[in-house]
C-alpha positions, 0 to 999 in steps of 0.5 A: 500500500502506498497510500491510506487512501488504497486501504478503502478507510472511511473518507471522514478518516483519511480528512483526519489523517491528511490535516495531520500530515500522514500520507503513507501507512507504516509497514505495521498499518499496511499489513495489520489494517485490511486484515482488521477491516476484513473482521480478522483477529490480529497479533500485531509485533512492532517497535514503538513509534511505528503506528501501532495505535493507528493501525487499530484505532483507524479499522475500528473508527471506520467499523464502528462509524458504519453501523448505527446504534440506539441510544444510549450508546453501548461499549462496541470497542475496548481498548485494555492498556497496562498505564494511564499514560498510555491510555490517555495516549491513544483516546488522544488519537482515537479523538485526532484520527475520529474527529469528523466521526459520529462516535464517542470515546473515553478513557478511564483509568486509576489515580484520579477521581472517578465521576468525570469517567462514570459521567462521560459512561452514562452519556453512552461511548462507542469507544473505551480506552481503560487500565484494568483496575479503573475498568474492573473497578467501575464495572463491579459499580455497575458503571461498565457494561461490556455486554455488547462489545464487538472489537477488543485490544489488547496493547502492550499485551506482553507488558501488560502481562510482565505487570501481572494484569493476566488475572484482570484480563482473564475477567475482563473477557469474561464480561465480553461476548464470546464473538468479538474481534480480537487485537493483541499488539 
């Protein structure tokens, strides 16, 4: 792929990207973005700073910006990170490349308090970002519902691991439906 345009991204998206400055996908975003589009589950292994965040944030915004939901909005993507720096990284992103979108996003994640998150969650969001103790956290609350979610990542997975997060995650998905894409970068 030589360009975003040949990936057959949501036009709304390629505006974001081109406002941005991007006009080539990486190698990880050209091989990683038509196999998500496609609705396949994907392992993606790359160093840091070579797109890894786009080439699942921008399958998803296309995804989810084709399908239309009730009201309220119910959680159709998650995206699990091991930290809040990370976390607030990528809704960062998801806002940039999902600006001319329909869609909503969050981030939740520990360390601070709770009810501008759980306020954000009541108006409804297509997309979340969250640690796995902020998240599991506002679920045992009843704030969280992941009944519907249709597209999970994983990042920094391996770390996310290293960090002892494998008990959280194993109960993270178990909140899920079983049929749902599955990204592990």
């Amino acid at each position: 792929m030589s360009t975003f345009s040949e990936l057959n991204l949501d036009d709304r998206i390629l505006e974001a990207l081109a406002s941005e400055g991007y006009r080539e996908p990486t190698p990880v975003q050209a091989a990683t973005i038509p196999a998500l589009l496609d609705g396949r589950d994907v392992l993606g292994v790359a160093q840091t700073g070579t797109g890894k965040t786009a080439a699942f944030a921008l399958p998803l915004l296309h995804q989810l910006a084709a399908t239309k939901v009730d009201k309220p909005r119910p959680i159709r993507a998650l995206m699990l990170t091991p930290t809040r720096e990370l976390a607030a990284q990528i809704g960062d992103r998801l806002r940039v490349y999902g600006r001319h979108l329909p869609l909503f996003s969050t981030v939740i994640f520990g360390g601070v308090g709770q009810s501008a998150q759980v306020k954000a969650l009541r108006r409804g969001v297509d997309l979340l970002v969250a640690t796995p103790g902020r998240l599991l956290d506002l679920h045992d609350q009843g704030f969280v519902d992941l009944s519907r979610v249709e597209h999970f990542v994983l990042d920094e997975a391996d770390r996310m691991l290293d960090m002892g997060f494998s008990n959280d995650v194993d109960r993270i998905q178990d909140l899920m439906p079983a049929r749902r894409q599955n990204l592990l970068f």
